[in-house]
N, C-alpha and C positions, 0 to 999 in steps of 0.2 A: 246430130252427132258432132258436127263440127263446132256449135255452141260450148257444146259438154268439154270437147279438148280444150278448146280459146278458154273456159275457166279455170283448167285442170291447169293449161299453160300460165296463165296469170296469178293463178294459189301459190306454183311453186316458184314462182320470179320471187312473189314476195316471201315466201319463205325464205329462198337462199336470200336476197335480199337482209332477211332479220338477222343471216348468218353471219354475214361479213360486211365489209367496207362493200359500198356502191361501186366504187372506178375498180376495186379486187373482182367483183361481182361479171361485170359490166366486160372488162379485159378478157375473165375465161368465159366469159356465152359469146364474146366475138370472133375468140380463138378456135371453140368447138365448135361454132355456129359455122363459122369460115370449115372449118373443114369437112361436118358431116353434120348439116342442120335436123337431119333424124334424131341422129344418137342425143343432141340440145334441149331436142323436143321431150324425147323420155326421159332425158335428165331431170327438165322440170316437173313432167305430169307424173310419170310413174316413181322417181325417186326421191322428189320433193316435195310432191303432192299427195300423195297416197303411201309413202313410207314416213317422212319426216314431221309430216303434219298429222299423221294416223294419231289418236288419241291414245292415252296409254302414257308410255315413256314420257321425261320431258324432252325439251330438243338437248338440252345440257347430257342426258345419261344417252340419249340415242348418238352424239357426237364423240363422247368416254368410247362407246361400242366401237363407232367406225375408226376411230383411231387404234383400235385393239387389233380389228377386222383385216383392215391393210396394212397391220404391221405383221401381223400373222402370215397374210399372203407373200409378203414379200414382192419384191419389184414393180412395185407401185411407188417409188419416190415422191415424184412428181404430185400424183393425188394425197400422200402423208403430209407434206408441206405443204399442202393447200388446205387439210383438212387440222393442221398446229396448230396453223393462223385461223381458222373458224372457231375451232375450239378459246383460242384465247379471244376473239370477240365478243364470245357467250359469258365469256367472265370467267372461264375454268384456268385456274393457276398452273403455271409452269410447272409447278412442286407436281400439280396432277396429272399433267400431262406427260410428265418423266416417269411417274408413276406407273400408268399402264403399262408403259415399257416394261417395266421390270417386271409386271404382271404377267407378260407375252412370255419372257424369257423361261418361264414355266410350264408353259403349254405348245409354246412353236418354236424353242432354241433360245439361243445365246446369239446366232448371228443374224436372226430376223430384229433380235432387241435391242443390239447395239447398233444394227444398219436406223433403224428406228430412233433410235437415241441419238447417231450422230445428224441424220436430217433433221428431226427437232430441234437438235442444239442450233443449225443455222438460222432457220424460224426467229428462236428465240433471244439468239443478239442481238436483233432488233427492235426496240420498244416496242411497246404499244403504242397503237394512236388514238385509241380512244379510254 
């Protein structure tokens, strides 16, 4: 059993890995890991190895989703800005990432889309670096 996790662990490093900057990557598993190395653990096996890597979607339309997902919920800042900056590492344009927003505002409000909107826009002052 313990094999099966250590892969399930190591699939989804590399997944998020594909997601983002390494020291961006590296920064939040020392953050989560430091505070609750469980929640780390199913972060990698069951949300990056078994959702993100599931076949199906690509990781580009399953990242469109999550960004729709937590703007929907609302009071997730923190993980929307984290998940700006993934999305524009996969290559998806600011133009589409604004986009969803406005998407949301259709189906969960106007102040889940513009709370959504103004955290993106921080995100997004920042170049790219890759």
């Amino acid at each position: 059993m313990t094999d099966q996790v250590d892969e399930r662990r190591e699939r989804g490093l590399r997944v998020l890995q594909s997601m983002e900057e390494p020291r961006v990557v590296q920064g939040f598993l020392d953050a989560l890991g430091g505070a609750s190395p469980d929640l780390a653990d199913l972060l990698l096996g069951f949300v990056c190895a078994d959702l993100i890597d599931r076949p199906g979607l690509s990781v580009r339309e399953k990242e469109l989703i999550t960004l729709a997902v937590i703007a929907a919920q609302g009071g997730a800042d923190r993980m929307l800005a984290t998940h700006v900056g993934a999305a524009r590492h996969l290559g998806i344009s600011d133009e589409d990432i604004l986009a969803v927003f406005i998407h949301v505002a259709g189906y969960a409000g106007f102040p889940r889309a513009i709370t959504a909107t103004l955290v993106a826009a921080e995100v997004l002052r920042v170049p790219p670096t890759s």
